[in-house]
N, C-alpha and C positions, 0 to 999 in steps of 0.2 A: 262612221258607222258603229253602232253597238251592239253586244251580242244580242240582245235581244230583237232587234230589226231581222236578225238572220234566224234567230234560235227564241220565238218569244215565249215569254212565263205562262203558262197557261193560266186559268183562273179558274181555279177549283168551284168556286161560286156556282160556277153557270153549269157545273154538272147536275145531272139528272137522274142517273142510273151508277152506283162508283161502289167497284169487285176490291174489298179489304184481304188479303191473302194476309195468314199471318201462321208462324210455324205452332203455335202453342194455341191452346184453349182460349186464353188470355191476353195473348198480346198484343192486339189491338183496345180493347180497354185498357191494358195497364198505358199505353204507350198513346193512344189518339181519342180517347173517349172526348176530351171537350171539342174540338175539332169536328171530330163527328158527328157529335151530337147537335153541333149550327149546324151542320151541312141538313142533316135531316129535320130541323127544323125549316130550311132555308129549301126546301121540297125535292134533296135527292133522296134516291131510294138505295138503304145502304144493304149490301151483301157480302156476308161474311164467306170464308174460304179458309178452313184449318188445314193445312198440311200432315201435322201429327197426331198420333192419339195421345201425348203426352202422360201419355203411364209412367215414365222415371220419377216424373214431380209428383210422384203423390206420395205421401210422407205417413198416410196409412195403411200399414204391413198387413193390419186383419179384411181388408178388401180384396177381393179376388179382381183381375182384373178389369171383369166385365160390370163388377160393383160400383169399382173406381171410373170407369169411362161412362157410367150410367153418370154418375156425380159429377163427373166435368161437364157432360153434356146441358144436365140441371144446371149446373150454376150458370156454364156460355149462354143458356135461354135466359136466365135471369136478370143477367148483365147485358145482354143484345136489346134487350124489352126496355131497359131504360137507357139507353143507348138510340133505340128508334130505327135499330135492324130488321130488314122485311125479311129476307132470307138466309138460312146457311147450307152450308155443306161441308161433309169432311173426308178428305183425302187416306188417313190412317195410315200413313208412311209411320213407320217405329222412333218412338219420341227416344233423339240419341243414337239410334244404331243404323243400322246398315240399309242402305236405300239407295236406288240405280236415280242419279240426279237427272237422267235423260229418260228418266219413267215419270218423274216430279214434273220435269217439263212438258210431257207426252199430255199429262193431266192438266197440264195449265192451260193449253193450249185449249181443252177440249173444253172448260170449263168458260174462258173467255171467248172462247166462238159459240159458244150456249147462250152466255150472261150477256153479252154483247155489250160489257160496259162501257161510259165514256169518259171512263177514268178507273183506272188502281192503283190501292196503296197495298206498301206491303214493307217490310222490315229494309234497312240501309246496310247490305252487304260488304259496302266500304267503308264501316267505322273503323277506324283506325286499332278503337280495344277490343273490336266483337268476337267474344272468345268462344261464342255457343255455333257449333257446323250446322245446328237446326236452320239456326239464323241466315248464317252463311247462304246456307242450299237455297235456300227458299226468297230471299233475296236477288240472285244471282239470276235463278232460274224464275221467277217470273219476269225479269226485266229483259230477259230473251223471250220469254214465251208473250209478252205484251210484243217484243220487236216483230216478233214470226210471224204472231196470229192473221195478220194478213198470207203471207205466205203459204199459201194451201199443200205447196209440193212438200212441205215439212207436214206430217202427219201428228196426231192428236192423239192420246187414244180409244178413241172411238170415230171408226170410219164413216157410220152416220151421219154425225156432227159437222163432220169436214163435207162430208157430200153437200151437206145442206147450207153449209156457210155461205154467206154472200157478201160478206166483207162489211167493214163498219168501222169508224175513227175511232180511236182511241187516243 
């Protein structure tokens, strides 16, 4: 018996709908763009999901913040467009600072019982050198919030969403 008879590979291929969670503006281009970009050729439909607003990384001081989140936003549309992204959304948990990881999760939840994807990707919480808690968080807590989203008794947040879910593979 192999693990995979028990536990088999899924095949990314055959996705059709796949929720990209990534803590930064950027890091799914910097990190999956070729990948992504055969999947959406290959007819899934991809959706982006930021976690932060990534205001630490901006490296210019004469932007106000709302200048600078204007600018991240331009650029994630510029790079999703060649990428072959249909949708995004962003979370605004504080790029770096302080964030309840079971409000991160509350939103995950709410976000994959919306999107109903049949597949997400999202940052590796167990790299061995990952030194960024962005990463960390967001990692961690969507590979619980992908486990739950079945799980209706575990709440979302938005109680809507949960009323209306009806359950869906992932």
């Amino acid at each position: 018996m192999t693990i995979e008879s028990i536990l088999p590979i899924p095949d990314i291929f055959t996705a059709r709908r796949i929720l990209c969670v990534q803590p930064h503006y950027d890091d799914n281009d910097m990190a999956a763009a070729g990948i992504l970009i055969r999947l959406a050729k290959n007819g899934a439909k991809l959706i982006y999901l930021t976690v932060t607003d990534d205001l630490m990384g901006v490296s210019d001081v004469s932007l106000s913040d709302e200048a600078a989140a204007e600018a991240l936003k331009r650029d994630q549309f510029a790079a999703a467009k060649i990428v072959g992204v249909e949708g995004q959304h962003w979370m605004g948990y504080p790029d770096a600072g302080n964030y309840d990881y079971f409000s991160v999760r509350r939103d995950l939840l709410k976000y994959i019982r919306l999107l109903r994807p049949d597949f997400v990707f999202t940052v590796d919480p167990w790299l061995t050198y990952e030194g960024h808690r962005d990463h960390v968080q967001t990692g961690l807590a969507t590979a619980e919030a992908v486990m739950f989203a079945g799980l209706t008794k575990i709440a979302s947040s938005d109680p809507a969403v949960d009323a209306a879910y009806e359950g869906h593979d992932i």
